[in-house]
C-alpha positions as semicolon CSV with decimal commas, in nm:
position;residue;x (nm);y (nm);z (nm)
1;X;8,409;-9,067;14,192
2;X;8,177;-8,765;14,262
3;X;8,038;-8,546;14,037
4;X;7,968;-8,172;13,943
5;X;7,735;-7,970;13,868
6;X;7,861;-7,981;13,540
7;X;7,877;-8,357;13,522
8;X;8,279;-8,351;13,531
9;X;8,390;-8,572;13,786
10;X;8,589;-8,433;14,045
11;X;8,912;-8,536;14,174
12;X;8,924;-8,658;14,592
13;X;9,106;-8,418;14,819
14;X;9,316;-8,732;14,895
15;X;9,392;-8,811;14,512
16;X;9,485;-8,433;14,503
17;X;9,702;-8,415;14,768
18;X;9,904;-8,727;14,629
19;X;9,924;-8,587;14,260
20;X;10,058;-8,243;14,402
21;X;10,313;-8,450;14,580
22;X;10,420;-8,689;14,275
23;X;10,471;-8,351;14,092
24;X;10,673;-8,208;14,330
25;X;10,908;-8,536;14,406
26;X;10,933;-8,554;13,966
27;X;10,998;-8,126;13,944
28;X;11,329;-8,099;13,756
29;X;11,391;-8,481;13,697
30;X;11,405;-8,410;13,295
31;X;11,599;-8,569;13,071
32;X;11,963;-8,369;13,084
33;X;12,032;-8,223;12,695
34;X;12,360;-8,257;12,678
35;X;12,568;-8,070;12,376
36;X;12,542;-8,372;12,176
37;X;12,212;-8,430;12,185
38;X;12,169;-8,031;12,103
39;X;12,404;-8,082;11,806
40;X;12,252;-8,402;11,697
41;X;11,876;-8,196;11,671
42;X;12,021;-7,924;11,519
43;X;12,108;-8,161;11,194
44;X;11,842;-8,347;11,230
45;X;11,640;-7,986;11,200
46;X;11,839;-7,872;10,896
47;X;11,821;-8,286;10,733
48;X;11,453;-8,509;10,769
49;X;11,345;-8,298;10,997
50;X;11,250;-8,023;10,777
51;X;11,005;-8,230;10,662
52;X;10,881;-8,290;10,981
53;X;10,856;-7,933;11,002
54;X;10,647;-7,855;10,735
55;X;10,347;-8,131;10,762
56;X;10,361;-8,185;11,152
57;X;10,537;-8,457;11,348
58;X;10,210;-8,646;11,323
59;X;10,185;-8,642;10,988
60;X;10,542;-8,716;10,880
61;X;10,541;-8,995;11,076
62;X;10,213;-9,156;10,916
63;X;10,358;-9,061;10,538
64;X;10,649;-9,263;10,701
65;X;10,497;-9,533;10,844
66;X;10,267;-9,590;10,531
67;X;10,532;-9,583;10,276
68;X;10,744;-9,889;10,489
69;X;10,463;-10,091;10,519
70;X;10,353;-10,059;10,163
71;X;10,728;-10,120;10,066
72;X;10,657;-10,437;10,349
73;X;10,378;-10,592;10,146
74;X;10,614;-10,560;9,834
75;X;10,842;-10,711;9,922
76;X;10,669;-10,990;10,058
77;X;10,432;-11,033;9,727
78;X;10,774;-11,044;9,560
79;X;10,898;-11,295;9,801
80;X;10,613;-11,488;9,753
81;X;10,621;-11,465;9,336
82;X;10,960;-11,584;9,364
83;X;10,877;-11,890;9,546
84;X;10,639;-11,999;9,324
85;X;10,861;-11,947;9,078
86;X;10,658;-11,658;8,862
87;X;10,891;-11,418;8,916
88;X;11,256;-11,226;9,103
89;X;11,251;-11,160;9,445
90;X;11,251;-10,773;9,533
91;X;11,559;-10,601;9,493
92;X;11,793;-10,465;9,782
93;X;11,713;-10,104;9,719
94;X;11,352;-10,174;9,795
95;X;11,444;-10,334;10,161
96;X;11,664;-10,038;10,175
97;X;11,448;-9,786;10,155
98;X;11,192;-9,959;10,345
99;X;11,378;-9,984;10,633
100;X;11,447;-9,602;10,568
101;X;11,086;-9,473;10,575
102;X;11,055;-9,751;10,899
103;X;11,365;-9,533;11,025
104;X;11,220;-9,168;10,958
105;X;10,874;-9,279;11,146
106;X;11,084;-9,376;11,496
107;X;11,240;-9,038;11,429
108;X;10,970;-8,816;11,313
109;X;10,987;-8,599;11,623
110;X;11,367;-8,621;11,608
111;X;11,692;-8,782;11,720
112;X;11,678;-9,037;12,020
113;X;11,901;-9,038;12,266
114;X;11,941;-9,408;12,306
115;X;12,077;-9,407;11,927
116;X;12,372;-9,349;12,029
117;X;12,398;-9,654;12,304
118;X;12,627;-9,954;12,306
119;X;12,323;-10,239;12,198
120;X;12,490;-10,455;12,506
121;X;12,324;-10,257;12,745
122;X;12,000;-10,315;12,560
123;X;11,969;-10,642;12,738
124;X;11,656;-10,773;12,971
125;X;11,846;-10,722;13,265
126;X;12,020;-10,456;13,207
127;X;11,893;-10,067;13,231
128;X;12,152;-9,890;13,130
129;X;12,216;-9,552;13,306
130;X;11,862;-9,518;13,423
131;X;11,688;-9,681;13,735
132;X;11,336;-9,433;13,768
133;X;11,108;-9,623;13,476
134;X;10,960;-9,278;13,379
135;X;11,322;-9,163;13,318
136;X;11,412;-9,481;13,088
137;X;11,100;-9,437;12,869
138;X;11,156;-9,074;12,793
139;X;11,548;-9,204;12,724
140;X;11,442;-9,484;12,481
């Protein structure tokens, strides 16, 4: 790829020409917000996602993601305790809530539309209501 004066590289004419036509086959093939979606961010906004709010997607979903797999490695010392026989296993509150915090990571930046799904079409050979790839990932 050439380069610039300022040691960027440069995009080809041809590459351009073929991004500026991807863009304009993709312009206004967003994800449709339905009313339920709308009314499922709106609670999410006045429940977890306050939280989300106030220290940044980013960040709520690291305080998240830390607290399950701490809870993780509990539960699994516990496990492991209790096999040896040296002590109880971990008690269902702690899977609770680590599957909880596991929970408010995936939806640190809010609800997903796929939530709501039947889990049959969550199959291998199945994709649901979407056939464009880039469509399905922003979906799931």
């Amino acid at each position: 790829v050439p380069k610039r004066e300022d040691g960027d590289q440069s995009v080809s004419p041809e590459m351009m020409k073929m991004l500026e036509k991807c863009m304009e086959e993709k312009k206004g093939s967003a994800v449709a917000v339905s009313e339920e979606i709308k009314a499922a961010r709106a609670a999410w906004e006045r429940g977890d996602g306050l939280c989300s709010a106030m220290l940044g997607e980013e960040i709520w979903e690291a305080v998240n993601w830390r607290r399950a797999i701490f809870l993780f490695s509990y539960i699994n010392a516990q496990l492991a305790r209790k096999e040896q026989g040296s002590g109880e296993g971990p008690s269902d509150d702690v899977f609770d809530e680590s599957i909880r915090c596991f929970d408010l990571m995936l939806h640190a930046q809010g609800p997903i539309a796929s939530d709501r799904d039947d889990p049959a079409i969550w199959q291998a050979d199945s994709d649901g209501q979407h056939e464009e790839e880039t469509a399905r990932m922003f979906y799931h």
